[in-house]
Steps between C-alpha positions, in 0.01 A plus 500: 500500500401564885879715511444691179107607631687593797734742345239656313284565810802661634576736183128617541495596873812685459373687170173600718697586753692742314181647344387502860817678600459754236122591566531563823838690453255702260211561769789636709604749268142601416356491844808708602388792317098439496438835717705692173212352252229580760612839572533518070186381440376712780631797341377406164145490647504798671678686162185337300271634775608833493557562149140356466359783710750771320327406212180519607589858652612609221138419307314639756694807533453561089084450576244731790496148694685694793307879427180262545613325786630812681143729429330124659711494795369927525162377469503224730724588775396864508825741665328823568784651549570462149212752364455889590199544788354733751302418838441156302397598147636580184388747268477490142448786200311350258502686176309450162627681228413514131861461341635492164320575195278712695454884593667563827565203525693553877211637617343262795108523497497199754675557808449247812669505836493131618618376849570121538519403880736261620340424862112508396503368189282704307572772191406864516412668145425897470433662144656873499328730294715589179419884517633544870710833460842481609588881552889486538548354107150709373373151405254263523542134673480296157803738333725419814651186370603712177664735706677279657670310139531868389780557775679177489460144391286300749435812716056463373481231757711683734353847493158262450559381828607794700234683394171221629702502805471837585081455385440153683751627788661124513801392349470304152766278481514366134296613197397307165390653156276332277448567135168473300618235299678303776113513703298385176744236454531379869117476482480294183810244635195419810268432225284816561376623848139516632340861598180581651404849336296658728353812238459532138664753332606640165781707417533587152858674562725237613824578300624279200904408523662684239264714398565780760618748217309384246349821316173306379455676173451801705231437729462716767411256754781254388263232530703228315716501805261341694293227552207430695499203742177357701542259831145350580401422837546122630803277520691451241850333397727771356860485281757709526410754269112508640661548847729778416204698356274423791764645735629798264140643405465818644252731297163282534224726605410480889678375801710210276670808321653644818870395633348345812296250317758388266766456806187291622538330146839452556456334866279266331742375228770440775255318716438317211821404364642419878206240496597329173829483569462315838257272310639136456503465175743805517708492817553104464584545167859642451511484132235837539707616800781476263299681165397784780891547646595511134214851418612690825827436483462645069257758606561614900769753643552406877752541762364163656801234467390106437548421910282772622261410172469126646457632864231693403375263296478277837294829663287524204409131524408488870350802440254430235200459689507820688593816230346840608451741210384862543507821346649806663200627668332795310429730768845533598599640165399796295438691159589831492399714197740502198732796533816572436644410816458132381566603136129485405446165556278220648642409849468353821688671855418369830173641642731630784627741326170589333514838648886595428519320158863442555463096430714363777338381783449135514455475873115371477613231190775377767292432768211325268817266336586454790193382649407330151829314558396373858180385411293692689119681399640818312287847435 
């Protein structure tokens, strides 16, 4: 029995050492070419990895994620270099015009020169009166941007431009038009905007949209083409449409029905806007932000791309607390009688030229701009 338990014992260490033997004969083999797997599975990772981030890519590329993150980067990390400027500023033509669906509709009855510094942080606004006479097209200011379209597509905002730089004597470096209906609806996105009316007045002539050639059953007055529109004195919270009246009404009786006080209008409702939009519960939200990209971009015509929009943006934000706005002084302008050297019409030539007529010398409006634009006590 002891000899047979020995022979088994035997048969077993030999059979483990042949399974011994052939694992480690395995291990040889598999160690032997363990860097090929590593550098396989290596490869495999790295494939994963990058086909990962193609994918992504691709979905971002199809969405605005990288318009967004570009016009943040403009806002953030501001490259002045990137945006048009002079001796630190850059000026702005800010139009308002009343568009389609109403008569002459190119014609721009708001027209503001605004100068955004870059060193000083603060914004310059100047209201131009619409019935400046611009001798070398026999025109007035407001028909300019008419003009322009009339020659060439796009060339309103450049003859728009040319033509308040040879007024303001300083170079405007982009320009921005504004329809009626792109303003009331701007105004209702920020939930209405708050004015302080500072007189009561009536007009009873403040035109009706689409009833400019209405014949009213033949009355002589045509008085179904108007309506008549009262703004009490006091603070009050105003839509779109409200606003748009308050800043359009030109035929009340007294001072409110002359072109100075309704480019004083005019100042108001930008002063008032610029506050609501820099308002938290506007500038933190960017679902609004978003609603008020998506009106200007339907209803604005601009030569402003989306990085020098974001930069300026950036100005207009460290700029809010600090926005000058003034009307081009009175006494350096004047009314000569209707004749027909300005076609019989209401108009306004430099008071330099009171005494020739001939319209062109801005000289004295240069030097007030320009002292406007410095900051200084202007006469």
């Amino acid at each position: 029995m002891a000899g047979q338990n020995m022979n088994e014992e035997i048969i077993t260490t030999k059979k483990l050492s042949k399974r011994k033997l052939w694992l480690l004969r395995l291990k040889r083999k598999v160690f032997k070419h363990v860097w090929v797997l590593r550098t396989a599975l290596l490869i495999v990772g790295v494939t994963v990895v990058y086909l990962t981030f193609l994918l992504f890519s691709l979905v971002v590329r199809k969405t605005q994620v990288p318009f967004y993150l570009g016009l943040t980067r403009d806002f953030i990390f501001v490259n002045d270099s990137k945006i048009k400027s002079f001796e630190g500023r850059t000026n702005i033509l800010l139009l308002g015009r009343a568009g389609e669906n109403h008569e002459a509709g190119d014609l721009t009855d708001t027209i503001i020169f605004a100068s955004i510094s870059h060193l000083e942080q603060n914004i310059i606004l100047v209201s131009l009166p619409r019935d400046i006479w611009i001798p070398e097209l026999r025109t007035k200011l407001n028909s300019i941007y008419y003009w322009g379209n009339q020659k060439k597509e796009g060339g309103g905002l450049i003859l728009a431009k040319s033509t308040v730089e040879q007024i303001v004597g300083e170079p405007v470096h982009y320009a921005l038009v504004l329809d009626f209906e792109g303003f009331k609806k701007v105004i209702d996105v920020l939930e209405g905007i708050e004015i302080d009316v500072e007189r009561t007045f009536v007009d009873e002539r403040y035109p009706i949209p689409g009833y400019e050639d209405d014949e009213c059953d033949g009355d002589a007055e045509y008085k179904c083409r108007y309506e008549t529109v009262t703004f009490e004195k006091g603070v009050q919270i105003m839509n779109g449409d409200t606003a748009l009246k308050f800043v359009r009404s030109r035929n009340a009786e007294g001072d409110e029905g002359t072109d100075f006080a309704r480019e004083e209008r005019q100042q108001n409702v930008i002063d008032a806007i610029k506050e609501k939009v820099m308002s938290g519960k506007v500038i933190l939200s960017p679902k609004k932000l978003i609603e008020v990209k998506g009106v200007l971009s339907k209803y604005t015509e601009t030569d402003i791309d989306f990085s020098t929009t974001a930069i300026l943006a950036r100005r207009v934000f460290q700029s809010r607390n600090d926005v000058g706005s003034h009307l081009l002084a009175e006494d350096l302008l004047f009314n000569p009688p209707k004749s027909p050297r300005y076609d019989n019409l209401y108009v306004i030539i430099p008071k330099a030229d009171s005494s020739t007529g001939s319209g062109q010398d801005w000289s004295e409006v240069h030097e007030w701009v320009e002292c406007v634009l410095k900051k200084r006590v202007c006469s």
